[in-house]
FIGUSE-923746 format. One record per residue (C-alpha): residue in one letter; x, z negated, y negated. Coordinates in Angstrom, 3 decimals, padded with zeros to 6 digits. Layout:
<sites>
SITE | r | east | up | north
SITE | a | X | Z | Y
...
</sites>
This chain:
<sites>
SITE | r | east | up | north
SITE | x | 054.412 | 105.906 | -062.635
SITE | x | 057.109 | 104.604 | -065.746
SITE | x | 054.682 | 106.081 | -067.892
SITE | x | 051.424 | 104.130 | -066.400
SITE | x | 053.436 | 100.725 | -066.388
SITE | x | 054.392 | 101.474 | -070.132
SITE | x | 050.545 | 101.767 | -070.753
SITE | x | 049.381 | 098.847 | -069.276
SITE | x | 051.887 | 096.712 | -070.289
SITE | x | 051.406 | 097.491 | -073.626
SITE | x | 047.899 | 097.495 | -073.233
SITE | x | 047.929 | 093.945 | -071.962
SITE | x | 051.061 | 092.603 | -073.954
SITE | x | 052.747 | 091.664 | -070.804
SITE | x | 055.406 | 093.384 | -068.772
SITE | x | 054.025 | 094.456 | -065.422
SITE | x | 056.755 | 095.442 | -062.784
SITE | x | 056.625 | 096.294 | -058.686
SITE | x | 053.939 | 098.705 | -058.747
SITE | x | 052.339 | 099.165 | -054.859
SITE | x | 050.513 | 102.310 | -054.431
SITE | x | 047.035 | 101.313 | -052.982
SITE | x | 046.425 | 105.268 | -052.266
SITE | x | 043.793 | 106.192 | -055.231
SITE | x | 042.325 | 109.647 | -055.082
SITE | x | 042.784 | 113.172 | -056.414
SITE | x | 041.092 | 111.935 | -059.354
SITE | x | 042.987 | 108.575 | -060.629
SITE | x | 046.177 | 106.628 | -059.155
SITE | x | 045.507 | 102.752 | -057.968
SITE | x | 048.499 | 100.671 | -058.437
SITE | x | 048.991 | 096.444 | -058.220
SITE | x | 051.349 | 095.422 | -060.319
SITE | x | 053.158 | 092.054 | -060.852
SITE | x | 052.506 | 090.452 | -064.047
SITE | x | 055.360 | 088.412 | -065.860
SITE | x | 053.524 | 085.101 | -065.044
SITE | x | 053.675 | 085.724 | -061.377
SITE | x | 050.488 | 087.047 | -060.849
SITE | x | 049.035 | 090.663 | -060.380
SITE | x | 046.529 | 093.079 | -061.932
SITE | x | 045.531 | 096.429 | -060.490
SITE | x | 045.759 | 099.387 | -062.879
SITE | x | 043.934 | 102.287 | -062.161
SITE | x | 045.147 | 105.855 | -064.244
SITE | x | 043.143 | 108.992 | -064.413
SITE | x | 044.331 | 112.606 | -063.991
SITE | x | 043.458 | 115.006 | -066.694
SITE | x | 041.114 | 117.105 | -064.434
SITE | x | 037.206 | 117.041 | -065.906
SITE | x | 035.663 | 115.424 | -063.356
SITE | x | 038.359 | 112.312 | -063.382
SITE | x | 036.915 | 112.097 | -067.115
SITE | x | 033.738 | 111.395 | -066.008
SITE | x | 034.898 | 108.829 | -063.535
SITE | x | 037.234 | 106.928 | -066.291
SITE | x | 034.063 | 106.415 | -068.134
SITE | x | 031.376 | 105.685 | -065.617
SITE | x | 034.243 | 102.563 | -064.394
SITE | x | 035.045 | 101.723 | -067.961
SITE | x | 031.677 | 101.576 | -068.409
SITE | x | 030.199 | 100.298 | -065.223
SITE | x | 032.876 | 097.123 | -064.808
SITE | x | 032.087 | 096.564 | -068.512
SITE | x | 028.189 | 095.176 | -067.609
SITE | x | 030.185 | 092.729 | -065.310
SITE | x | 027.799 | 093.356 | -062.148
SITE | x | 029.326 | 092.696 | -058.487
SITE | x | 032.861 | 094.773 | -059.576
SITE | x | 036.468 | 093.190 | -060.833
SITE | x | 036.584 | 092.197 | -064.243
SITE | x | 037.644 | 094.943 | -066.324
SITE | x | 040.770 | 093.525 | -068.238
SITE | x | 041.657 | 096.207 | -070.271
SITE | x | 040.821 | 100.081 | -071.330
SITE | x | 042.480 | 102.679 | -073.064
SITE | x | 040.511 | 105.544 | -073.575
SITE | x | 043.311 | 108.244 | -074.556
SITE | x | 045.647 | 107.445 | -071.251
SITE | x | 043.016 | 107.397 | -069.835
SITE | x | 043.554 | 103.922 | -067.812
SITE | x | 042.325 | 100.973 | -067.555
SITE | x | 043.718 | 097.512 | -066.214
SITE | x | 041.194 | 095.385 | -063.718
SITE | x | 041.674 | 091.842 | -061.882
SITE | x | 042.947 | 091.786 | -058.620
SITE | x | 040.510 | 090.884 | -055.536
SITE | x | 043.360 | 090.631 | -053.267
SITE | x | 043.706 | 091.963 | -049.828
SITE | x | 040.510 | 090.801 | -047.752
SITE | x | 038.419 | 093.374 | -045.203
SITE | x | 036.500 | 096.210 | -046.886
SITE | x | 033.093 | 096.879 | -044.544
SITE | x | 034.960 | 099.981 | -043.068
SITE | x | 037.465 | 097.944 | -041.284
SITE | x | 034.776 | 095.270 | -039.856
SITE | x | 032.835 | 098.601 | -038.817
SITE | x | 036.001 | 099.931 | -037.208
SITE | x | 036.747 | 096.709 | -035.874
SITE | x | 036.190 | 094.203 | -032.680
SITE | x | 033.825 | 091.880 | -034.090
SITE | x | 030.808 | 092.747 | -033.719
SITE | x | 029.673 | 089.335 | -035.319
SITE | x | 031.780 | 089.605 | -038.868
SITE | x | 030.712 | 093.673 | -039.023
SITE | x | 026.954 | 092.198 | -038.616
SITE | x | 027.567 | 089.658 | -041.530
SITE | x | 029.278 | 092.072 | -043.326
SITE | x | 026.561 | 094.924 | -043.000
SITE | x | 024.227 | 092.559 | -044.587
SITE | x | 026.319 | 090.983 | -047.607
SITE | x | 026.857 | 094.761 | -048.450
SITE | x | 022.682 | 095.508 | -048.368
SITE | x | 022.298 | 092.186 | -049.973
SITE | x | 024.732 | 092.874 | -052.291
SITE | x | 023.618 | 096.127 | -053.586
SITE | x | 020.617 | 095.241 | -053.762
SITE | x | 020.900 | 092.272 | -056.399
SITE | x | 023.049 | 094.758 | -057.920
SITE | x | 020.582 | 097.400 | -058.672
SITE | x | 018.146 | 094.771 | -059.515
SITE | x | 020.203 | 092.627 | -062.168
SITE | x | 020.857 | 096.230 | -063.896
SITE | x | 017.270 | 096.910 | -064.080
SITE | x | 016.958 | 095.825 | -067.411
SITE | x | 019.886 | 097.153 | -068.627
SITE | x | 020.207 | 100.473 | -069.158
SITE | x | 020.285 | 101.099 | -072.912
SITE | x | 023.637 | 098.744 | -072.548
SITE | x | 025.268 | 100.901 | -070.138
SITE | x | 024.091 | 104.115 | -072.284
SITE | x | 025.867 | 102.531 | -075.385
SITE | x | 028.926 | 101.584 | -072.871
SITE | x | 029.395 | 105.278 | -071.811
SITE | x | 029.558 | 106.558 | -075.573
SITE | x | 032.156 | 103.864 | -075.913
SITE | x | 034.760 | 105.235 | -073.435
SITE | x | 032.633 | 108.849 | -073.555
SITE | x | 035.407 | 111.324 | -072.371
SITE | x | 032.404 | 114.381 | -072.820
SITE | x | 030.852 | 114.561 | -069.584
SITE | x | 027.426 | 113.378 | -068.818
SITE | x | 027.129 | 110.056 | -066.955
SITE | x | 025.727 | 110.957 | -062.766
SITE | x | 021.982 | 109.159 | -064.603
SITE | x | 021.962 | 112.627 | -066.986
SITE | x | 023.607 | 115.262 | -064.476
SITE | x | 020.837 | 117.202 | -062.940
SITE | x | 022.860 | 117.495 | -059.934
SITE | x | 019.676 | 117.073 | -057.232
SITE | x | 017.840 | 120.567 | -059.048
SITE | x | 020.824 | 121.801 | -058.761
SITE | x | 021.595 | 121.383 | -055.104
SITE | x | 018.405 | 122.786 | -054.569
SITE | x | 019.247 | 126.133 | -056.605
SITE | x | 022.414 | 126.164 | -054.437
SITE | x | 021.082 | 125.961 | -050.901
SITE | x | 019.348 | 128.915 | -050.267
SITE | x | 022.946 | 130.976 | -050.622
SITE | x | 024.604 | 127.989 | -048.616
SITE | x | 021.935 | 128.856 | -046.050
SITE | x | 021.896 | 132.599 | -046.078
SITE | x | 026.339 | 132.317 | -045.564
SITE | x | 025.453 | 130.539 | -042.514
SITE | x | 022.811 | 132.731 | -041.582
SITE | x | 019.986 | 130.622 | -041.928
SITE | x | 016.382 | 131.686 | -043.824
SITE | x | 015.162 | 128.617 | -045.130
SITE | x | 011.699 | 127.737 | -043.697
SITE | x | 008.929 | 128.830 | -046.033
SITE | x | 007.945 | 126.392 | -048.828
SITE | x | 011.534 | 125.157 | -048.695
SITE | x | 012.227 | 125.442 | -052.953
SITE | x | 008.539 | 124.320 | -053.942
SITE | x | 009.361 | 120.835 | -051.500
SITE | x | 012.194 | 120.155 | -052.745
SITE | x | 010.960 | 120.453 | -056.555
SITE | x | 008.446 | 118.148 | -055.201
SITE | x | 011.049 | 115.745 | -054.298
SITE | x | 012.786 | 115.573 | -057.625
SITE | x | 014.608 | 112.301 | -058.326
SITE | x | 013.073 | 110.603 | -054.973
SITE | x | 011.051 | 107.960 | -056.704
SITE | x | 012.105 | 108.774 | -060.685
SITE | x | 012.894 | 106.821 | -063.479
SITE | x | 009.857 | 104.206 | -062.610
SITE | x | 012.835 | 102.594 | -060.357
SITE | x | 015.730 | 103.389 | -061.887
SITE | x | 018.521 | 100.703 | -060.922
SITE | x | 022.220 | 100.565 | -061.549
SITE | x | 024.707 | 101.787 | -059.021
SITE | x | 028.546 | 101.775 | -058.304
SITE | x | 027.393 | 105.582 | -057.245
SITE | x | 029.854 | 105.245 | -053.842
SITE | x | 028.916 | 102.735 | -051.912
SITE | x | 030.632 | 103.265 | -049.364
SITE | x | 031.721 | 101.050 | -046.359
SITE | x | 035.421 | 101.376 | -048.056
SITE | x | 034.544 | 100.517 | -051.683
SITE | x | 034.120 | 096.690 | -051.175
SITE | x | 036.164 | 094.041 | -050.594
SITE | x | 034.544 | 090.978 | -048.550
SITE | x | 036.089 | 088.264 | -050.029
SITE | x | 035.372 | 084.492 | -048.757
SITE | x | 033.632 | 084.161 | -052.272
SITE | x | 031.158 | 087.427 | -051.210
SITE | x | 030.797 | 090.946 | -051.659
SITE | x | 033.323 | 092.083 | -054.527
SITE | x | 032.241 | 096.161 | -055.190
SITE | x | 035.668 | 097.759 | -056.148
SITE | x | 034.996 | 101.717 | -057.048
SITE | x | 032.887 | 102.560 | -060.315
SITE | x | 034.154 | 106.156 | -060.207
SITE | x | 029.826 | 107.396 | -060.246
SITE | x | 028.572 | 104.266 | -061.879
SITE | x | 024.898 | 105.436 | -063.023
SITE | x | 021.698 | 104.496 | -063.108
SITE | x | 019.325 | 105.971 | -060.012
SITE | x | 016.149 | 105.869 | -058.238
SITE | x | 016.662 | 103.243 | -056.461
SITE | x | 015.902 | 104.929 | -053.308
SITE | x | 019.102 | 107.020 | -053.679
SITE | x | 021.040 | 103.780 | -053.086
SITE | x | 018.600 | 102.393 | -050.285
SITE | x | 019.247 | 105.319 | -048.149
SITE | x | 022.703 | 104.193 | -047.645
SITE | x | 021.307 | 101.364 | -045.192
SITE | x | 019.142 | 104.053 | -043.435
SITE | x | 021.142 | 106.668 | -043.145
SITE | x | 023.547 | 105.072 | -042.655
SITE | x | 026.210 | 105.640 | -045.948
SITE | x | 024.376 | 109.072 | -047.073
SITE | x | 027.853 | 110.661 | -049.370
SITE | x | 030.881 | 108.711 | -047.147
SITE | x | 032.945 | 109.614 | -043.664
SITE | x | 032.456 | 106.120 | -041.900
SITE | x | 029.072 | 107.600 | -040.304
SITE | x | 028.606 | 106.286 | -036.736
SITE | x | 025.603 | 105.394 | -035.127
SITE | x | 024.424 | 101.927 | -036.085
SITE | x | 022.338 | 099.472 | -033.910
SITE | x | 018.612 | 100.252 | -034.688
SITE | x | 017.462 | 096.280 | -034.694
SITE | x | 020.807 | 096.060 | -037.416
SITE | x | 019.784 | 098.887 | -039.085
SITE | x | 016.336 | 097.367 | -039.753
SITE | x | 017.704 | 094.420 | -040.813
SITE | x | 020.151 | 096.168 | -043.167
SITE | x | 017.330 | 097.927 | -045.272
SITE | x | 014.936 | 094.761 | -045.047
SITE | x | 017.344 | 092.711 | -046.669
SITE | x | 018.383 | 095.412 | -049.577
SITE | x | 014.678 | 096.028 | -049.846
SITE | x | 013.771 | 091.975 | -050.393
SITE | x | 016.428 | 092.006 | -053.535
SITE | x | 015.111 | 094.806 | -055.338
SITE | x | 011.326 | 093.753 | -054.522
SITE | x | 012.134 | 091.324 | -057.412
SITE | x | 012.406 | 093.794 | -059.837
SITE | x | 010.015 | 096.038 | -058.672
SITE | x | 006.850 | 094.728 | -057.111
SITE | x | 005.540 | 098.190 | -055.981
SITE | x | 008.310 | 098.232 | -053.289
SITE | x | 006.297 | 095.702 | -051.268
SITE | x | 003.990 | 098.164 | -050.186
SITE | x | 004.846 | 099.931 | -047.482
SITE | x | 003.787 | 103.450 | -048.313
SITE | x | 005.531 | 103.333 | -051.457
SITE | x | 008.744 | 102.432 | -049.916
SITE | x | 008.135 | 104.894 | -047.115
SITE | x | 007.745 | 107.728 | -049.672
SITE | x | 010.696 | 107.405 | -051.745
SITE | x | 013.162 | 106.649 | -048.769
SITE | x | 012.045 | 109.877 | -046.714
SITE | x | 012.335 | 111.835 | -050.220
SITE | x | 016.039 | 110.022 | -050.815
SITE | x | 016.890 | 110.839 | -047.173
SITE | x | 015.902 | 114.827 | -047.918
SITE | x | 017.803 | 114.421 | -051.617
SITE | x | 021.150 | 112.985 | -049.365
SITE | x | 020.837 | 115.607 | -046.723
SITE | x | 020.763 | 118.757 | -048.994
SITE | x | 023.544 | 117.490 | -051.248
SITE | x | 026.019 | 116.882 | -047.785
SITE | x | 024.997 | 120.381 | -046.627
SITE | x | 025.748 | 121.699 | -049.674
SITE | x | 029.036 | 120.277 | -050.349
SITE | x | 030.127 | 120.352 | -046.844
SITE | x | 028.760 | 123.518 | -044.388
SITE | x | 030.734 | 125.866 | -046.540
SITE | x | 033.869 | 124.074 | -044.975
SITE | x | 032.037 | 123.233 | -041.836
SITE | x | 031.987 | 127.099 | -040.858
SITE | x | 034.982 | 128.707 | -040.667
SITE | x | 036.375 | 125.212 | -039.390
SITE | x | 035.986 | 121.622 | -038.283
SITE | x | 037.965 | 119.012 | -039.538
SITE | x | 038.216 | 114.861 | -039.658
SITE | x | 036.361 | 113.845 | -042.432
SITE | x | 038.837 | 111.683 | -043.080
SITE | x | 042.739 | 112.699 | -043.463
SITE | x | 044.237 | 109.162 | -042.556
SITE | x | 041.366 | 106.693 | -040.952
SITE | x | 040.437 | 106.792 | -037.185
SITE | x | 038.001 | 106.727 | -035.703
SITE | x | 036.123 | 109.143 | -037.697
SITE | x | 033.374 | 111.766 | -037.288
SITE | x | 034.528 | 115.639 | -037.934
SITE | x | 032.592 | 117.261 | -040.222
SITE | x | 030.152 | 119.121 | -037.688
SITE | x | 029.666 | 116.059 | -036.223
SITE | x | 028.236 | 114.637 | -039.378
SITE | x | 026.467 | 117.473 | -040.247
SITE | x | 024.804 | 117.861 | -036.945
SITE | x | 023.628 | 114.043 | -036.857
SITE | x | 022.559 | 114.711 | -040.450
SITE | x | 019.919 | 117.768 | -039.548
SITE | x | 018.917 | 116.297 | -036.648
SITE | x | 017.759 | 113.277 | -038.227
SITE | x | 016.227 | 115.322 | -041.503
SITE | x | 014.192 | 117.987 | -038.978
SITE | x | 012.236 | 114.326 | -038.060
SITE | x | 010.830 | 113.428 | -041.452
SITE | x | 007.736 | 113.226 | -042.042
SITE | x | 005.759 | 114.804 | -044.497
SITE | x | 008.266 | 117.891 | -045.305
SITE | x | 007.744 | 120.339 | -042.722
SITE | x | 009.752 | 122.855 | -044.985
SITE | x | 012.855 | 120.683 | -044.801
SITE | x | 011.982 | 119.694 | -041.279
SITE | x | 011.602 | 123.272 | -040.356
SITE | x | 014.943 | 124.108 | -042.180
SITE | x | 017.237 | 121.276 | -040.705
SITE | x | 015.501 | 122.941 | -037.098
SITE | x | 016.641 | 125.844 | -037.772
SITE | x | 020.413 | 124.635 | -039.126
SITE | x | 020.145 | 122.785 | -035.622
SITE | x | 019.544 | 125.806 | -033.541
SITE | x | 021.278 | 128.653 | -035.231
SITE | x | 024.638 | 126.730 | -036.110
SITE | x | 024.993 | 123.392 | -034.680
SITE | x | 024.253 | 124.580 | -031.187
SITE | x | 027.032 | 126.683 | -031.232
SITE | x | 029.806 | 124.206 | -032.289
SITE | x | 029.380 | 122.192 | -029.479
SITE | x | 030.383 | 119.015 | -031.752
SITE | x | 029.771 | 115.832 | -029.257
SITE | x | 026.722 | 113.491 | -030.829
SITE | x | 027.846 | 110.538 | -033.052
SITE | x | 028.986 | 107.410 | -030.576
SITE | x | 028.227 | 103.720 | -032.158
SITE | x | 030.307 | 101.664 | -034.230
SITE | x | 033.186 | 100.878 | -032.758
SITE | x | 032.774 | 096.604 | -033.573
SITE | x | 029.046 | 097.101 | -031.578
SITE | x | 030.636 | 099.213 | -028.938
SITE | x | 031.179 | 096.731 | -027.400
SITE | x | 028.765 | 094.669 | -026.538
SITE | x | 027.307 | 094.141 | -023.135
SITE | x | 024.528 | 096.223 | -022.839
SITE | x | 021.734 | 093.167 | -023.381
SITE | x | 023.412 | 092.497 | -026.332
SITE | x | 022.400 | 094.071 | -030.054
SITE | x | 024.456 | 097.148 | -029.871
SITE | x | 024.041 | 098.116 | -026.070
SITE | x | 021.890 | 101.007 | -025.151
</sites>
């Protein structure tokens, strides 16, 4: 931590002192720090790990187009670190979610899709910027836009399948090729990468975005499924109400219309968010049934409530073995649903706590 403060201090040319720990990640270290004018800075400092290369640069990179995040203060590519403005302490969309309120989680459900969605639609244009950002602060890892991760969740699945004794449903690897890049470059927007309920802070002057860690650009279906899903790569999964739900996507889906005219119609939309639902779905059940099987576990270690892992999973499949149009993937979530689920016994998902409760004529009741 001396070492950090050293950094950014010299880095800014002003002493910073009283570091607070804001918890970070395995991949970087998230520290405010008092400035010697009496104010504070956050400084964030990456590990030397590959992977917390890549995430250096995508938030170097991705604060740098000044979209929605802090402003990025200072960078220094060799720490690596880099020095951001402070937001301050207001509610991230997790802790409305989590909450009592079931009127501030509504509001803040929709400054997030609102939010999001200007986002990926202000970026549209600028793309060849945030390429020339990255091979500014390049630390030799290909930015999340580049990484042919999607192909290669497909390549992975049939073995994640086959160690839970599943046969994937015929037609399974020609459907997902199918499915590519759910929508492809044609709507390519820019992306924090985790938006999360978590990564935001709602401040009284709006949504402030506040992890770049897989800034990229993306079809932006991949970033619209977070509002159907709901929150396709994060832990604060519960059910949501289905009138807010609808509400959610409509208003993420009236930003980005702006940009991309196309998304008015109705089977275009339709097509790329089932094929971004199916891209989500196969990347959680690769990254996660491996550690779903021999165990279940919160899915996350400090933050209650919170679904286990086989509860997420399950509520995952169940909702993939309904989309239309891919009766490979259908067929193979079925299966998932049948041959492993059924024997965990993991309860279904409840609501979010903040429309829990609600009388049961009001928005979230059942």
């Amino acid at each position: 931590m001396d070492q950090i403060l050293r950094t950014a201090s010299a880095l800014l040319g002003r002493q910073l002192t009283d570091p607070v720990d804001l918890g970070g990640s395995r991949r970087s270290t998230v520290l405010r720090c008092r400035t010697d004018a009496g104010g504070t800075v956050i400084v964030k400092a990456f590990t030397a790990e590959p992977e917390s290369h890549r995430a250096f640069t995508a938030e170097a990179a991705g604060l740098a187009l000044g979209l929605g995040g802090p402003e990025l203060l200072a960078v220094d590519r060799e720490f690596p670190l880099l020095v951001m403005a402070d937001l301050g302490t207001a509610p991230t969309l997790a802790d409305l979610l989590l909450g009592s309120d079931p009127k501030a989680a509504e509001r803040g459900r929709l400054a997030w899709a609102r939010g999001l969605g200007r986002l990926a639609a202000a970026g549209a244009t600028r793309r060849a910027e945030f390429e020339r950002l990255w091979a500014r602060y390049d630390q030799g890892l290909p930015s999340w836009t580049h990484e042919p991760w999607i192909a290669q969740n497909a390549a992975d699945l049939p073995a994640v399948l086959a160690a839970a004794g599943v046969e994937p449903a015929p037609g399974l690897a020609a459907e997902l090729a199918r499915i590519g890049t759910a929508g492809g470059e044609r709507y390519f927007g820019f992306t924090p990468g985790d938006t999360c309920p978590d990564n935001n802070l709602l401040t009284d002057g709006g949504l402030r975005l506040i992890d770049f860690e897989s800034a990229c650009f993306q079809s932006v279906f991949l970033t619209a499924a977070y509002c159907r899903m709901p929150f396709a790569t994060c832990w604060c999964v519960f059910e949501p109400p289905a009138a807010l739900a609808d509400e959610v996507e409509r208003t993420f889906r009236a930003e980005v219309v702006a940009s991309w005219p196309e998304l008015a119609e109705d089977a275009c939309w339709e097509q790329g968010m089932t094929e971004a639902v199916a891209v989500w779905t196969v990347d959680l059940t690769v990254g996660l049934l491996p550690r779903a099987l021999p165990e279940d576990a919160p899915m996350h270690r400090t933050r209650r409530p919170v679904p286990t892992r086989r509860q997420l999973l399950g509520h995952r499949w169940a909702k993939a073995a309904a989309l239309p149009g891919l009766p490979a993937l259908s067929g193979t979530m079925e299966r998932l649903l049948t041959t492993v689920a059924s024997g965990w016994s993991a309860p279904t998902l409840p609501g979010y706590p903040a429309f829990e409760a609600l009388s049961p004529g009001g928005r979230g009741g059942s």
